[in-house]
C-alpha positions in Angstrom: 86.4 -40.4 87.6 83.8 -40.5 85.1 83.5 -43.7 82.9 83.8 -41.0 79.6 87.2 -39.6 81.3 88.8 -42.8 81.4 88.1 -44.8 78.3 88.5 -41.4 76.1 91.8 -41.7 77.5 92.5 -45.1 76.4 90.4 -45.0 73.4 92.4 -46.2 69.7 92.3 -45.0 66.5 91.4 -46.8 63.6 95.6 -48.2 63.9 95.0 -49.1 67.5 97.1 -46.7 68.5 96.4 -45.1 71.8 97.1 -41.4 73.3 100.0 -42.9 74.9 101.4 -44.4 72.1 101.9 -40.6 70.8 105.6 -38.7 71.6 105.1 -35.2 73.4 106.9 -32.4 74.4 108.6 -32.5 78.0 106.4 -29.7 78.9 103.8 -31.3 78.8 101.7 -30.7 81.9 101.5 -34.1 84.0 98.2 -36.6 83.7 96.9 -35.2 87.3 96.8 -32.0 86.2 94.1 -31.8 83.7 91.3 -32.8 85.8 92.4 -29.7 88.1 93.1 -27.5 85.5 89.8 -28.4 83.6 87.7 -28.1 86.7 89.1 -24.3 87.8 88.6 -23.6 83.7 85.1 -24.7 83.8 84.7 -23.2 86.8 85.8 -19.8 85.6 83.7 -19.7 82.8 80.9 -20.8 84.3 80.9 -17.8 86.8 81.4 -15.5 83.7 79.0 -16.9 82.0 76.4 -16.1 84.9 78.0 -12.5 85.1 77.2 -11.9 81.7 74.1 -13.3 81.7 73.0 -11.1 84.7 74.5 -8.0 83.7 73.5 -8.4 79.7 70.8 -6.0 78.7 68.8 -6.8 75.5 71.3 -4.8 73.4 75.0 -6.2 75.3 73.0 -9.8 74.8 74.2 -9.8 71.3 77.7 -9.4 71.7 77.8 -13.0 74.2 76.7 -15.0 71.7 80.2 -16.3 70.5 80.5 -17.9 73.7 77.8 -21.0 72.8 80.1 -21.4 69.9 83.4 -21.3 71.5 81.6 -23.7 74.4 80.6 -26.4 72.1 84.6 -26.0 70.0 85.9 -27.0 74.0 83.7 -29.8 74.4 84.3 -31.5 71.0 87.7 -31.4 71.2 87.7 -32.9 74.2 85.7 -35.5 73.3 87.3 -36.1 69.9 89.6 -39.3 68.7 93.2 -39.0 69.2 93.8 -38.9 65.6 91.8 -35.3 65.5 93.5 -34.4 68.7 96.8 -34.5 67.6 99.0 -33.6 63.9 97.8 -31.1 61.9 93.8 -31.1 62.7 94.4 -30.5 66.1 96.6 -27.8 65.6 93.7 -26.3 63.6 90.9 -27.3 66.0 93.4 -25.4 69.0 93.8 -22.4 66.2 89.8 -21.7 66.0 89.1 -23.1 69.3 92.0 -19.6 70.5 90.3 -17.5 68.3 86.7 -18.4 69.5 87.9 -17.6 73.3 89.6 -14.2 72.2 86.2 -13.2 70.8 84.0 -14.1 73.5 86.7 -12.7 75.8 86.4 -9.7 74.6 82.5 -9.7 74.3 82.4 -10.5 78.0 84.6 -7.8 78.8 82.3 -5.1 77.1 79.8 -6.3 78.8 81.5 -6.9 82.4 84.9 -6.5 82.0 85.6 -8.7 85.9 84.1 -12.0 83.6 86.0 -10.8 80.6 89.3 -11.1 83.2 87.8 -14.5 84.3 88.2 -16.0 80.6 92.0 -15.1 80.7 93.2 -18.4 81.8 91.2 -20.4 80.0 93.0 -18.0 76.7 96.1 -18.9 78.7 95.5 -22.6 78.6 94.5 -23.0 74.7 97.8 -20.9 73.8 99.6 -24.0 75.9 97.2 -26.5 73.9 98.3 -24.6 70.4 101.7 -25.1 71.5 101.4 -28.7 72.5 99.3 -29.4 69.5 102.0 -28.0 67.0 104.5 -29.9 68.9 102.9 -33.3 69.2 102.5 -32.8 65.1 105.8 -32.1 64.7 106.8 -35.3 67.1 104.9 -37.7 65.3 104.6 -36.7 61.5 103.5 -40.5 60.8 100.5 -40.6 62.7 98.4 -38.7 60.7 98.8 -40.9 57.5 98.5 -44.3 59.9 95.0 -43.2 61.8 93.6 -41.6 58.1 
């Protein structure tokens, strides 16, 4: 596993708290999964990414451009500190970030509606992530005003 991967995982907030250290939901999707998950997800959007991108004439080329955007929103939260990826700022973050991914869905779609469909379970996924982020907020109401 990358070096990034691994020490994002154990990285601390300015408490020393770590990602473990935070409650969260029993549905919670296990540890192994998210490198599986993430890799199928980039995968996807990669491929419809290329679709668009070969199928975008000059005019369609305008209604891809959320998808920069809504690119760089996934990468930064993922690479963010655990007190921005959880309590109320995540939530937030997962908010825009499901919004961003609704938009470029359906921008792909108009302009090939198979990599539109390929964007579906990466929507899928950042509903879950809302869902977890509200969660973990709720579960841990303290942690916000300890890693402020």
């Amino acid at each position: 596993m990358p070096s990034s991967v691994t020490e994002g995982s154990k990285s601390k907030g300015s408490t020393g708290r770590t990602r473990q250290d935070i409650r969260k939901p029993a549905y919670r999707p296990p540890n192994w999964a998210f490198p599986v998950v993430w890799t199928s997800l980039y995968t996807c959007m990669g491929y419809a990414s290329y679709m668009v991108y070969r199928d975008g004439a000059a005019l369609k080329d305008r209604l891809a451009r959320p998808w920069p955007s809504t690119a760089a929103k996934c990468w930064s939260i993922g690479h963010s500190r655990p007190s921005s990826l959880h309590g109320k700022t995540g939530f937030v973050n997962t908010v825009v970030l499901w919004g961003g991914v609704a938009v470029t869905m359906k921008s792909f779609y108009d302009i090939n509606p198979t990599a539109g469909a390929l964007l579906v379970p990466y929507q899928i996924w950042v509903t879950l992530a809302a869902t977890l982020a509200y969660n973990i907020w709720q579960l841990n109401p303290d942690h916000e005003k300890k890693d402020a």
